[in-house]
Structure formats: C-alpha cells, structure tokens
N, C-alpha and C positions, 0 to 999 in steps of 0.2 A: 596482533594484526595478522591477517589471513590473508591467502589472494587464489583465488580458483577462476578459469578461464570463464571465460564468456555463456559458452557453452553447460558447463556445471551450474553457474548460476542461475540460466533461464531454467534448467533442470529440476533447481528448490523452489522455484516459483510457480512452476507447474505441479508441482508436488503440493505446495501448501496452497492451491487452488483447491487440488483435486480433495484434501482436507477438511476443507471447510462443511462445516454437516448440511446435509442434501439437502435439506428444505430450505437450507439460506442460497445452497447454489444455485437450484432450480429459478427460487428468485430475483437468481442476478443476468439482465440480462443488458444487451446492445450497450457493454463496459468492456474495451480496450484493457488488457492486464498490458503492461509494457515494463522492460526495464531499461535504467540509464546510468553512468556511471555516477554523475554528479547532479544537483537540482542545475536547472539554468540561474542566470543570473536573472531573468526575470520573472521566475520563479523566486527566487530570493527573495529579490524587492518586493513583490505581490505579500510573501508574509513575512516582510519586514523583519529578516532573517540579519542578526549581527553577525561580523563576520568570526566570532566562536561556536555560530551556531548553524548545524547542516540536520538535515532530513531522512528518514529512514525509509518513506513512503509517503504518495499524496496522490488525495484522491482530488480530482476535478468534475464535476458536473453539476447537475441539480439533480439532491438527493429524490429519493422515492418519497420521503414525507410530505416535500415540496410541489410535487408535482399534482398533486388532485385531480388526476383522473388524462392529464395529458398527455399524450403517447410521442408528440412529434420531436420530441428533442431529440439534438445532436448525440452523439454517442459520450458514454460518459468515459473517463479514461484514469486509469490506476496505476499511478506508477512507484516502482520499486527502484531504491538506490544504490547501486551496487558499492559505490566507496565507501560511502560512512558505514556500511556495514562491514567491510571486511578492515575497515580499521578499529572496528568496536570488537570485534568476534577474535578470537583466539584459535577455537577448535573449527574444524568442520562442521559439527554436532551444532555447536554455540549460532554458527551463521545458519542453518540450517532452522533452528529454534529460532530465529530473530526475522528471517524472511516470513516462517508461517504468524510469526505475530505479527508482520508488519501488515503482512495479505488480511489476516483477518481483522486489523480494529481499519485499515482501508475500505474494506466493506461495510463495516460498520458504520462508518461515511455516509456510503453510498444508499445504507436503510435510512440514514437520515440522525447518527447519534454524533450528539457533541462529543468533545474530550471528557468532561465531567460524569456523563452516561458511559461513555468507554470505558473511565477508570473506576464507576462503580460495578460493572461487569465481572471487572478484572478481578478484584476484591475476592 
C-alpha cells in the first residue's frame, strides 16, 4: 500500500492523459477526466459491486459507437479511483503504471469497447 497527496495524484492522471497516443486524444473530446478517492455507494449499486469488490476507474456516458452521428449529449465523464489504487500499488512507479492503465482502457470505454475488446488489446 502507497499513499501520495491529492495533489501527486491528479499529477499521474494528467500525465497518463497527456500519454495516451494523439490520435486517440484528439478524439476525445466534451469527457470530464475527474478523480475520487472511493466509487460512491451509488456507484456501487449501479454495477452491482459485492462489498470485496472496488473500482480502479469508470467511465460514464454514451460511448462514441453509440452515438451515430449525435452531437448533443451531456459531457461524458472519467473517473479515476484514488483508494483502491494506492492500496493495490506498492511503489510509486506501480501507482503511476496503474493510473495510466486505468486512463487508457477508460477510454477505451468511451471509443465504445467492451471488457472482452479491452482484454484482447491488452494481449
């Protein structure tokens, strides 16, 4: 377990923003990056989260696959979990690597990919 201020944290998330390779960032756009220490509890309840089970990141909105061509939707919004991460992560390095994966399969959300497209990315 790790614990770095408020501060440092928003720091790696801006950081594995600015990461993310430019033609995916250029595409991302009227998406809130936020972070919070914990999911809400109604958060939880929405994905039916057991109480051994917390969040590293979630994306909220309607993906860009979904949308067909509609421009008017609300802002979509990304958020990053500061606790489960610094109780998963050891090093600074470790949370540092865990924020820019979280940022990037969040996005990968927000193009519109399941978990199963995710984790054959990852592969």
């Amino acid at each position: 377990m790790i614990h770095v201020t408020d501060e440092q944290f928003s720091e790696f998330v801006d950081e594995a923003i600015r990461k993310l390779p430019k033609e995916h960032l250029k595409a991302v756009q009227n998406v809130a990056f936020v972070y919070a220490e914990e999911p809400t509890p109604l958060q939880r309840e929405e994905l039916k989260l057991q109480c051994h089970q917390t969040l590293f990141g979630l994306y909220e909105g309607v993906p860009l696959a979904r949308r067909q061509g509609v421009t008017n939707y609300p802002p979509d919004k990304i958020t990053i979990f500061k606790g489960p991460m610094e109780a998963a992560c050891d090093t600074i390095e470790g949370l540092k690597e865990e924020v820019r994966h979280t940022v990037w399969h969040e996005v990968a959300h927000y193009f519109g990919l399941d978990h199963e497209q995710i984790h054959a990315l990852e592969r």
